[in-house]
C-alpha positions in Angstrom: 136.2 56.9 80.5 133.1 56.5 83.4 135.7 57.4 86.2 137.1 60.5 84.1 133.4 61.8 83.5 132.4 60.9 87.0 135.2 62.7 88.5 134.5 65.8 86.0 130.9 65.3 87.3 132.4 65.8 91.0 134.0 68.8 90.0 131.1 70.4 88.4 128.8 69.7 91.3 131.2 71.2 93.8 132.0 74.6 91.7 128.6 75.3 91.7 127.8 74.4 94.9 130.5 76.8 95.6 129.1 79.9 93.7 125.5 79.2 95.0 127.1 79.9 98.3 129.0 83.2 96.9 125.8 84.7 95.2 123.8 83.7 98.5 126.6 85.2 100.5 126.7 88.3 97.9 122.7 88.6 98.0 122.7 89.0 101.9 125.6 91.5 102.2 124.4 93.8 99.6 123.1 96.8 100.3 119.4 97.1 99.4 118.4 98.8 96.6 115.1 99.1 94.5 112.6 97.1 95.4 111.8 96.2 100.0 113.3 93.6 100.5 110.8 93.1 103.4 108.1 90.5 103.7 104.9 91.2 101.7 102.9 93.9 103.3 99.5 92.6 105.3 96.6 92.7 102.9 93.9 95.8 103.8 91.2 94.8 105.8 88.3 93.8 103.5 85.2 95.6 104.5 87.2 98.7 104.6 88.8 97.7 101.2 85.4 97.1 99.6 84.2 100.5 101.1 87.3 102.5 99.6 86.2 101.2 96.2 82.7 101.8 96.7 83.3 105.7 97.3 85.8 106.2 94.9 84.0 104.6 91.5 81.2 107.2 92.9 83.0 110.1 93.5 85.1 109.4 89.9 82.6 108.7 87.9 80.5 112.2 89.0 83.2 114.3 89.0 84.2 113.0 85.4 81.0 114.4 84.2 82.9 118.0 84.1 85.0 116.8 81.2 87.9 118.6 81.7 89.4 116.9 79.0 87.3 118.8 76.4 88.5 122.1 76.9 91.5 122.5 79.4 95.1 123.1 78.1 98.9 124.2 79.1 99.8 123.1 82.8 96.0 122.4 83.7 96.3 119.2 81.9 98.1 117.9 84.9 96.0 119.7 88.1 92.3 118.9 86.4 92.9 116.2 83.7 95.3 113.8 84.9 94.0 113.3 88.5 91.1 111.4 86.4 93.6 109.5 84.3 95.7 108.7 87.2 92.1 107.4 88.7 91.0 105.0 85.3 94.6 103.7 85.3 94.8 103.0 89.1 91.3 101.7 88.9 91.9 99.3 86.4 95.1 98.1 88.3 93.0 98.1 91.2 90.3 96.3 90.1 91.0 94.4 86.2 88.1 96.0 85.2 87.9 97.0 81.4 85.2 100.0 82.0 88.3 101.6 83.7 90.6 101.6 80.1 87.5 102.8 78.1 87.4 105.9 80.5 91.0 106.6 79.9 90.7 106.0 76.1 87.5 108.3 76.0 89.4 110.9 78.1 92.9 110.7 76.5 91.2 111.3 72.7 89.1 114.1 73.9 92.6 115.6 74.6 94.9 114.4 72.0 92.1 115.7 69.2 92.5 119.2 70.6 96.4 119.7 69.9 97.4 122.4 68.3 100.8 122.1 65.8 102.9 124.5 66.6 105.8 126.8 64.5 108.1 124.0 64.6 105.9 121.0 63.9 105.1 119.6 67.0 102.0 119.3 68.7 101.2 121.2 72.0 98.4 122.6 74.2 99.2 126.4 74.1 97.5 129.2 76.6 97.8 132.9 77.0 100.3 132.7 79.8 101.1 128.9 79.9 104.3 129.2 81.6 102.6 129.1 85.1 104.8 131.2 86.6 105.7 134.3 87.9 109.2 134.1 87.0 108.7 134.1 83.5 107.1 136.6 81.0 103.3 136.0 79.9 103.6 134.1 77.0 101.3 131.9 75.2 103.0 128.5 75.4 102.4 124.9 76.2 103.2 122.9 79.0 106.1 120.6 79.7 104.5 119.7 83.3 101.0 119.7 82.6 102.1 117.1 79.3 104.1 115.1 81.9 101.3 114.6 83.9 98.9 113.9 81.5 101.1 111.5 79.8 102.1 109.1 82.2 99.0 107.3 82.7 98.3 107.2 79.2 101.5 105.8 78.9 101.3 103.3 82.1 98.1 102.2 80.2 99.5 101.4 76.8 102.3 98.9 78.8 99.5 96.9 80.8 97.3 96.8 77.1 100.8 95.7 75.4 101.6 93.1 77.5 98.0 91.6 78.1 97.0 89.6 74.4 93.3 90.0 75.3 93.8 94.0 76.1 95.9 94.0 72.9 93.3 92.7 70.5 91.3 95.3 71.3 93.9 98.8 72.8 96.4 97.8 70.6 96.8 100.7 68.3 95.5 102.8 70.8 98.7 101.5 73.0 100.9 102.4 70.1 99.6 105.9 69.8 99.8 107.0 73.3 103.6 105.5 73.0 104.2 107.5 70.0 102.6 111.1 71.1 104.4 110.6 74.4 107.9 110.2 72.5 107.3 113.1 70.6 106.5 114.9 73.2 110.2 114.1 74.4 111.8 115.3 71.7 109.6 118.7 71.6 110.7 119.7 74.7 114.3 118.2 74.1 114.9 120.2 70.8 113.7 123.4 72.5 116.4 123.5 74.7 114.0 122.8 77.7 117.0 120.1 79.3 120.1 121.3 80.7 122.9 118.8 82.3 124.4 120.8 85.2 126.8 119.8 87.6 126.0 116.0 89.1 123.1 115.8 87.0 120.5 117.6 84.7 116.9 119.6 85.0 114.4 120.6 83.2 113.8 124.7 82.5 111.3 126.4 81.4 111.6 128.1 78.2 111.6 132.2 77.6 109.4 132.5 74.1 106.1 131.4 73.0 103.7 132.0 70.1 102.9 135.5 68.8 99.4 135.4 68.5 99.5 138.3 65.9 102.1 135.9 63.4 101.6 132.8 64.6 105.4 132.7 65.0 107.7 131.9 67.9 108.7 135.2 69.6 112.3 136.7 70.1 113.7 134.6 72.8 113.5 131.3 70.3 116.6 131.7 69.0 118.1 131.7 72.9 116.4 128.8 73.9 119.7 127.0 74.7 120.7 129.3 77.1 117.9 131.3 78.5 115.2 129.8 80.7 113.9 129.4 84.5 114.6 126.2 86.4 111.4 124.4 87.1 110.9 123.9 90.7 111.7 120.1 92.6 108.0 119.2 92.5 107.7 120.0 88.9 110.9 118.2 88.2 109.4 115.0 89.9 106.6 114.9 88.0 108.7 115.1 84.8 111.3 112.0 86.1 107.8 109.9 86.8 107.0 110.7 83.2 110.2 109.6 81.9 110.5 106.4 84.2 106.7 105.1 82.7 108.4 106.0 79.1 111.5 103.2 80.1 109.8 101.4 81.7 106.9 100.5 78.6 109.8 100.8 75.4 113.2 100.6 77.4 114.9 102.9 75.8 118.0 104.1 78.1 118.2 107.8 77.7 113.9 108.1 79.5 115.6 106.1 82.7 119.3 108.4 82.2 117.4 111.5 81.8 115.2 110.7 85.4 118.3 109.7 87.0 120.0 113.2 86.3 117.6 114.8 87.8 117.0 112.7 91.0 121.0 113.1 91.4 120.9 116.4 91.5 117.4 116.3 93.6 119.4 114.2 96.1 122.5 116.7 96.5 119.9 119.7 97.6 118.4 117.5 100.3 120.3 118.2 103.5 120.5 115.9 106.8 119.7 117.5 110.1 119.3 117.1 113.6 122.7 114.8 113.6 121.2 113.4 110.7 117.9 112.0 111.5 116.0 114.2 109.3 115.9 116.0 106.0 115.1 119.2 104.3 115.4 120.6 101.2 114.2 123.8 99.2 111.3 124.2 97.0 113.3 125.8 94.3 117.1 126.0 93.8 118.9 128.0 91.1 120.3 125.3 88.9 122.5 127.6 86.3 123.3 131.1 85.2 119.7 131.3 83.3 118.5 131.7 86.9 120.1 135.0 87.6 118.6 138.2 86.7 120.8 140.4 84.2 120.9 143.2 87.1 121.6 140.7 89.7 120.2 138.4 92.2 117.8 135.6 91.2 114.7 135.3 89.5 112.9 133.2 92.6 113.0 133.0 96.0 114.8 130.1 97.5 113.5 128.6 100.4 111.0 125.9 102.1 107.4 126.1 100.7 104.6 126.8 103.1 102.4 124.2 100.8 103.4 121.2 102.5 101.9 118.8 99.2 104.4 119.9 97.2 106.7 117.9 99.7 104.8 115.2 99.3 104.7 114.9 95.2 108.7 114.7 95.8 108.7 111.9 98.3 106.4 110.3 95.3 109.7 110.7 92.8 111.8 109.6 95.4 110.3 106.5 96.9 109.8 105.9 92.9 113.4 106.3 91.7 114.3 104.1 95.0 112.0 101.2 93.6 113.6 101.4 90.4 117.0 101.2 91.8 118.1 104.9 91.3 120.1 107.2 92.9 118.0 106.6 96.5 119.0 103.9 99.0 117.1 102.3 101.6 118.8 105.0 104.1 117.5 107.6 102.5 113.8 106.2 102.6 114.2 105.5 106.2 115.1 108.9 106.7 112.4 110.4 105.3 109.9 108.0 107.2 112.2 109.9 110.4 111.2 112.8 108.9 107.8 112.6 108.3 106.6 110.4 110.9 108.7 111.6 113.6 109.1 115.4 113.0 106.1 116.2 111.3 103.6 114.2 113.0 101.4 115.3 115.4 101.2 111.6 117.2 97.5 112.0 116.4 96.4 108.6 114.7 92.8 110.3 114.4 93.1 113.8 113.2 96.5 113.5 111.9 98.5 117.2 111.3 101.7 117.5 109.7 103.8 120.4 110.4 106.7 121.9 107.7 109.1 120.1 106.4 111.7 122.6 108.2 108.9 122.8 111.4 108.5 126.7 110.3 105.3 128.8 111.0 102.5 127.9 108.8 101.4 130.3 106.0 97.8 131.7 105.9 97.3 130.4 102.7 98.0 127.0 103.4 97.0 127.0 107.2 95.7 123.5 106.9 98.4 121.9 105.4 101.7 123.5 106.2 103.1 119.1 106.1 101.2 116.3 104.3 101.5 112.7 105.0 104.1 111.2 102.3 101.4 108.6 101.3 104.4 107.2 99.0 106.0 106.2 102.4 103.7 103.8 103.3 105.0 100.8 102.3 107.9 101.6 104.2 106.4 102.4 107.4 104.1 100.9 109.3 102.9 103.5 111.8 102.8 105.8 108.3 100.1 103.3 107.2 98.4 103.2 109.4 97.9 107.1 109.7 96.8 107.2 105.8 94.2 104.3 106.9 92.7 106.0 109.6 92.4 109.9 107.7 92.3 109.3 104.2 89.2 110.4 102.5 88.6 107.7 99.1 85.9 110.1 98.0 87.8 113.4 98.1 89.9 115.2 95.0 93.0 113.7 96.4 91.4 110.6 96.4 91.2 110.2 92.9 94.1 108.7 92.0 95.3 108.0 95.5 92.3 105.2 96.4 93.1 102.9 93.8 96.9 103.2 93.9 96.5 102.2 97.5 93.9 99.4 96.9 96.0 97.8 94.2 99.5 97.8 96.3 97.4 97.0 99.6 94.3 95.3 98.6 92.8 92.0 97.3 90.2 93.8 95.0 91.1 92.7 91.7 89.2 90.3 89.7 90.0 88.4 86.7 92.2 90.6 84.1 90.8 92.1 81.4 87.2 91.1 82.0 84.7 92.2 79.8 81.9 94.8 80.9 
């Protein structure tokens, strides 16, 4: 019986020998996909680390004295209220400090308390033209984008308090909440027809009705709302897919990570390889069904590269995201837009850095000064990328607000103990 069990010993100890040498083997001729599989990026230096911080906690804690959160609403929640949210989350990522999460509870109340319930029971942000766009009538609506936006460090938040026992004790059910609001938020914009699944994928539109401030009521175009709409454009979509990747990311639930993926398929069929394939471009806004067309022809938006070259960047954000989480995006297509951005672009100017378009068109008068934007996103991709943001980025500027400490916590050694008291 000792030889028999020996010589099943043998056996054993050679088949997995055998298939530690087929998953090595498999490992290294994968392709790669989510996560670098590069060696750890070189820390920040620390003086100019420490100095960052500094300039940041001042410029965020002054300009939070305007308390946007007390009285903006529809799509502004995302361009004034969730740069600071973006900041407290960052910050506390940044830095483990808990004065960070008591700014994002004290800001996300102040905006919660103010929702208004709306005609079918859900609660929004509504304002007299809320759609934010030209393309669609003026009604008084809330704001799937601005929500997004807002959302998503709320929801980032409530995972770090859920998954630390001495956040917990105390965010807990402050965690929960922001979970919950977020989900139903979902299912708002979901039952109102706002997603469509198109060809390859799905998008987001924005919907033709609002409230009649006379009845209270949703106007006519309600009872259309699975048909009618306006395609939101790619930097509004990105923002949305972030959303939905925190929302999988905290609870798991598949159809937040499905729904993202959709629209990141569809995002990657628009952008289109050029110059023998070194480079990409894509449009700001693309007609994504018949709801784009206008009932006597043609569409109801331009098509085309944007002179704003920021909205560029906010995509490169979804991308490089999507890519980290294993979606749609391969390394290829990250080291094409590095190609893009640091080779076409660029100026070569390490100080005084200038970015042309995306498509190297004239600039526009409106956005003279930033016809291209750095893809800050790129940065752990690229080393000459990196370097650029180092050398140009301001940590005390709007930008900066959530920027600094995103950068500091992927690049810097800043972070103290977690969850220290203040």
């Amino acid at each position: 019986m000792a030889d028999i069990s020996n010589h099943r010993g043998s056996r054993t100890a050679i088949g997995m020998a055998i298939i530690g040498l087929l998953c090595s083997w498999l490992l290294l001729a994968a392709p790669s996909i989510g996560q670098d599989q590069q060696k750890p990026p070189a820390p920040m230096d620390k003086a100019l680390a420490k100095d960052w911080l500094g300039r940041w906690e001042k410029k965020i804690v002054g300009s939070s004295r305007n308390r946007y959160c007390d009285r903006e609403m529809g799509e502004q929640l995302g361009w004034l209220v969730s740069p600071f949210l973006d900041g407290f989350y960052h910050g506390y990522k940044a830095t483990g400090q808990r004065k960070w999460i008591d700014r994002l509870v004290d800001w996300s109340d102040a905006v919660i308390e103010r929702g208004v319930k709306e005609p079918d029971g859900f609660i929004g942000w509504p304002k007299a033209r809320g759609a934010s766009t030209g393309s669609v009538a003026d009604f008084t609506t809330d704001n799937q984008l601005g929500e997004a936006m807002a959302l998503r460090p709320m929801v980032l938040m409530a995972g770090e308090i859920l998954k630390t026992p001495a956040l917990k004790a105390k965010y807990g059910r402050k965690a929960q909440a922001y979970i919950y609001l977020s989900e139903r938020i979902f299912k708002k914009w979901d039952s109102r027809g706002a997603w469509r699944e198109v060809k390859g994928g799905g998008l987001w539109v924005v919907p033709l009705f609002g409230i009649d401030p006379k009845t209270g009521k949703w106007t006519e175009g309600y009872g259309k709302r699975r048909t009618e709409g306006f395609s939101l454009p790619a930097n509004k979509q990105n923002h949305i897919a972030c959303w939905l990747l925190a929302m999988y990311d905290v609870t798991k639930k598949p159809i937040y990570r499905d729904r993202a993926e959709k629209w990141w398929r569809v995002m990657k069929s628009r952008m289109k390889p050029r110059a023998e394939g070194k480079y990409f471009v894509w449009n700001y806004w693309d007609a994504g069904g018949p709801w784009d067309s206008k009932p006597g022809g043609g569409l109801k938006h331009w098509v085309g590269v944007h002179p704003n070259g920021g909205y560029y960047g906010i995509d490169a954000e979804g991308i490089v995201l999507a890519f980290e989480h294993g979606l749609v995006f391969t390394r290829q297509d990250i080291d094409r837009l590095v190609a893009t951005n640091r080779d076409f672009m660029w100026n070569k100017q390490v100080h005084g850095a200038k970015f042309q378009r995306i498509d190297g068109g004239r600039p526009d008068k409106r956005w003279a000064k930033t016809p291209g934007v750095l893809w800050t996103a790129l940065t752990p991709y690229d080393p000459t990328l990196r370097k650029v943001f180092e050398a140009n980025h301001a940590p005390g500027s709007w930008g900066g607000l959530g920027r600094t400490p995103q950068y500091l916590a992927r690049f810097a050694r800043t972070r103290t103990a977690p969850a220290r008291s203040e």
